[in-house]
N, C-alpha and C positions, 0 to 999 in steps of 0.2 A: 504494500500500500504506500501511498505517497506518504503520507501524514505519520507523525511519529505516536506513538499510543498519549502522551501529555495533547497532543495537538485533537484527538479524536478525543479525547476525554473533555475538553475544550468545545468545539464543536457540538457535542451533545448538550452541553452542558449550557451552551448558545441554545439551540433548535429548544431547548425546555422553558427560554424567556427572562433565563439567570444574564443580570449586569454582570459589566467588568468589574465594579465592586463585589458582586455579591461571589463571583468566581475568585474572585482573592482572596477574601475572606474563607471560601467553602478547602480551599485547595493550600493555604498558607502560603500564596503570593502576592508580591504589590499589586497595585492595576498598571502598572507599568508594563510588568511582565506579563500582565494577562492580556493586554492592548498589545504587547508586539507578539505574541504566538497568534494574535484573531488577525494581526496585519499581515505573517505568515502564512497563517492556513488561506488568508484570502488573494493573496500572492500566489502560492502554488498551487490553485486550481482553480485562479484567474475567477473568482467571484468579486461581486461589485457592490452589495449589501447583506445585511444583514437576512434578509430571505432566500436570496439565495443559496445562503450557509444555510439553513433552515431545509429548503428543498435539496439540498447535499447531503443532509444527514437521514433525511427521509427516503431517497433511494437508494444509498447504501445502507440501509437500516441499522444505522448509526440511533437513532430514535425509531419510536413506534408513534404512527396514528393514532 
């Protein structure tokens, strides 16, 4: 997979409505670091918002319906 298991756990963690805050807090990192893995993961599979991380994580079922 492209994405590293921090980067998918990331990603899920997006598609469920969780802020950068709230993934810092959940995961014990700044929003620094959680802002450049989301600037990362949407870099290396050339996504352009927040939904479409969302519909990424729904067809690799990264997340459930």
């Amino acid at each position: 997979d492209r994405l590293t298991p921090r980067e998918r756990e990331i990603v899920q963690l997006v598609a469920e409505g969780r802020t950068s805050k709230d993934i810092a807090l959940l995961l014990g990192l700044s929003v620094k670091t959680v802002d450049a893995h989301r600037a990362n993961i949407m870099r290396k599979l050339n996504l352009h918002s927040v939904s479409e991380v969302v519909l990424y994580a729904v067809r690799n079922q990264i997340v459930q319906v």
